[in-house]
C-alpha positions, 0 to 999 in steps of 0.5 A: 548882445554885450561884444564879449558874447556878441557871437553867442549861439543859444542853447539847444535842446535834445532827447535821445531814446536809449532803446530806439537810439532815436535822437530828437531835437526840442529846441522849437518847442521853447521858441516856438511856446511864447515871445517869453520862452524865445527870449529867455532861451535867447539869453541862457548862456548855457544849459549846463545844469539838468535834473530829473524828478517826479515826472519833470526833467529841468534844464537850466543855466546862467543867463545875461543880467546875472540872473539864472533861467530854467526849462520844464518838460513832462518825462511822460508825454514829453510836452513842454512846460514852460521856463521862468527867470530866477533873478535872485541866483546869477549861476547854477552847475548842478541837481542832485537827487538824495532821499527822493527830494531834488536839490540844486545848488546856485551862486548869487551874482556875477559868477556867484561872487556874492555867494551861494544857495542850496535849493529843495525843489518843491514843484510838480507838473503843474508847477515846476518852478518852486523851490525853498532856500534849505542852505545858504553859504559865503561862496557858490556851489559848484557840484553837490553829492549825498554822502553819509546820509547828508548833502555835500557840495563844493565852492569856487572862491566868491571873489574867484582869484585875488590878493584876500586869500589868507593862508588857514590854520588848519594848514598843518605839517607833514601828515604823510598817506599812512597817517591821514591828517584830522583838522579841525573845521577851516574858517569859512573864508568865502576867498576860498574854494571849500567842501561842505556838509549838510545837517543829516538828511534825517533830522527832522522833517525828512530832507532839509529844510528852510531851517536847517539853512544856517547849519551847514558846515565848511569841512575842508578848505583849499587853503589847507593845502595850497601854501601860496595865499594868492594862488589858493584865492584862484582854485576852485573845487569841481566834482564829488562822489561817494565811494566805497566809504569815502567822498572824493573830490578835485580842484579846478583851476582857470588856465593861466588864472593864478598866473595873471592874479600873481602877476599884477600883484607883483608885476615881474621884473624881467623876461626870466622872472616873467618866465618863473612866474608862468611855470611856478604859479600853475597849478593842475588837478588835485584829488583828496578823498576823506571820512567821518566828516562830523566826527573828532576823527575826521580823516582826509587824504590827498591821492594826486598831488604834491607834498611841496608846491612853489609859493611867491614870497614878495619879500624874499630878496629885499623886496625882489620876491622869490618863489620857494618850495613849501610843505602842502601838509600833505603827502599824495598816495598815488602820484602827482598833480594831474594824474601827472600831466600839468595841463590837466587843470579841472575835475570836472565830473565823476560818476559810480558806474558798475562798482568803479568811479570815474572822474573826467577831466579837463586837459587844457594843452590843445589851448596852451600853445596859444594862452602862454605867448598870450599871457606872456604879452599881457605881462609885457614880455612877448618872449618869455613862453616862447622862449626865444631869449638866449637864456630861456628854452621854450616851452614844448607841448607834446601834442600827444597830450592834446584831449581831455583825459578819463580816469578810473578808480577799480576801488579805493585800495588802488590809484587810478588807471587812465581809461582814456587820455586823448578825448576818448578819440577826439583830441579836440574833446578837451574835457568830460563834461558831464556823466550819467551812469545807466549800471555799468554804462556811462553817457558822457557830455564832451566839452568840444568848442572849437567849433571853426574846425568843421572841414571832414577833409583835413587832417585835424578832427572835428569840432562841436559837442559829442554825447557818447556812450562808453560800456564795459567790454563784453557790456 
């Protein structure tokens, strides 16, 4: 194994009986098939994408040598049917099903930075490995979603952070929440994270198909919000949902990514100036929501966020550079970036349960007390997130922020309300994974890697994944 995943543990495999609640562990099964299956499991970095359709549950993840392994196994017997490497698509997120096809969205190369592909499963029982290319886009798809009769999908940056990020023209000023912004169609700039949208699913042959793979459209960029060209290099866009008439979606954002971006492009000069570059460059969490994609009236609003964002000017100051506040465009309708908690960095899931969508978060605190020294040291000054200079107050993290956080919409006339805020009773839960909604009920994947806290007798919870279900009262 290369040193950087020399401690890496291969994925295992579970399925859980919703009405026995029995739950059984299949991993051996895949080792035990062939030298082949072992070895693929052995080399799968994580199962972090799983679809189910027409008797076949797949389960598949990035592997080692940039290339994408997957898992088949029969709904109705439970047997195994085998694995198979995809050499050609280096990651993979997520399945959707939309008007009875199965679609997959993947990355070509090292965390997709040579683009992306939407996939048609086109597989049976017998062999559940077939897909047809039916979309090809600059940057890697991250989640996907149907939506007004089309497929929608999310990106992160190709290049995934850098100094090439350029600033949109369809940027705009000022549009406030009582008056969405229409922009046209942002340039495709695989640099930067962007919404995407199919041809209708109903065009021709039903579905989509190898020739609708040049016809998808970018409909809204980063850079249409995020005023720092550097740091809209760096977002990444997370989960989608439909909603009472809307598609929603958030961004993401790698902790301290922007920062060490930023800070070996223009390497600060002086402790202070190390210490503005840390607060100004981070970024949480911000959810839009729009309308009538294909149409001159296209209406996008941004929910949580910031009006003005601080922006790095290398030029100001006679080449010394400084940071300005500067217009996003927008005006947020509900409230601050993060649900108002700057460690709140990734929108990582949601999900339409019981009339409400839900959107499960990242919340990074737990880690942060530790990343910012780090990162400090990494631009040469050890003291600028501690702040133990004279002129500098540290850095202080609540630990009641410590957990990943849940959100909820009750509908799409009023903002959020926060169903959890602590790792739904775990602070070491830093995030909601992943979501499958049963009704009204949610099964939640908890992100948890903190896997050394394993002692029940101290007075810190325990590490390592949790799978929960969360129901409605009285449910």
């Amino acid at each position: 194994m290369p040193t950087n995943v020399g401690d890496h543990r291969h994925p295992r495999v579970y399925v859980y009986d919703l009405s026995s609640k029995v739950q059984t562990e299949k991993t051996d099964v895949i080792v035990h098939a062939s030298a082949a299956d072992a070895s693929r499991l052995k080399k799968t970095l994580g199962l972090r994408a799983g679809g189910t359709h027409q008797g076949v549950v797949l389960l598949a993840g990035p592997a080692l040598g940039q290339t994408v392994n997957m898992f088949a196994f029969d709904t109705v017997t439970g047997d195994y049917l085998g694995s198979a490497n995809f050499t050609k698509y280096g990651n993979i997120r997520h399945f959707l099903v939309a008007g009875d096809v199965l679609y997959a969205g993947v990355g070509v190369g090292a965390n997709g930075r040579d683009g992306g592909y939407m996939l048609r499963w086109a597989g049976d029982r017998t062999n559940p490995f077939n897909f047809v290319e039916v979309g090809q886009l600059p940057a890697q798809i991250a989640d996907l979603t149907e939506h007004d009769g089309r497929v929608f999908v999310s990106t992160w940056s190709a290049a995934n952070g850098g100094s090439s990020a350029g600033r949109s023209a369809a940027g705009g000023t000022g549009a406030g929440w009582g008056r969405p912004r229409v922009t046209p169609t942002d340039e495709a700039n695989p640099g930067i994270a962007g919404v995407w949208m199919s041809p209708p699913l109903t065009d021709g042959a039903p579905g989509l198909t190898e020739e609708d793979t040049a016809l998808w459209k970018q409909v809204w960029s980063a850079a249409s919000y995020e005023p720092d060209p550097v740091i809209a290099g760096t977002y990444g866009l997370g989960a989608l949902a439909s909603y009472q008439g809307y598609l929603y979606w958030g961004t993401m954002h790698v902790p301290m990514k922007s920062t060490s971006v930023l800070a070996d492009l223009y390497p600060p000069a002086d402790e202070t100036a190390a210490r503005a570059m840390l607060e100004k460059s981070q970024r949480a969490v911000s959810i839009f929501r729009g309308k009538r994609f294909d149409t001159p009236q296209k209406r996008v609003e941004l929910l949580y966020g910031e009006a003005r964002l601080p922006a790095y000017d290398p030029a100001a100051n006679d080449g010394a550079g400084a940071w300005k506040w500067t217009s996003t465009g927008y005006r947020p309708r509900h409230g601050h970036i993060g649900f108002g908690n700057i460690y709140t960095n990734y929108t990582w899931t949601m999900a339409v349960a019981g009339g409400r969508l839900f959107v499960g978060t990242m919340d990074w605190s737990y880690l942060a007390k530790d990343l910012l020294p780090e990162a400090a040291r990494q631009m040469g000054f050890a003291n600028a997130a501690r702040g133990l200079s004279d002129d500098l107050d540290p850095i202080e993290i609540d630990p009641e922020l410590f957990g990943g956080d849940l959100y909820m919409f009750e509908s799409n006339l009023r903002p959020a309300t926060a169903v959890d805020t602590k790792g739904l009773g775990n602070y070491l839960n830093y995030g909601f994974r992943t979501m499958v909604a049963d009704g009204s009920t949610l099964y939640l994947g908890m992100a948890n890697p903190m896997n050394l806290r394993t002692d029940p007798t101290d007075d810190v919870p325990e590490g390592g994944w949790e799978l929960i279900k969360l129901t409605p009262v009285g449910g």
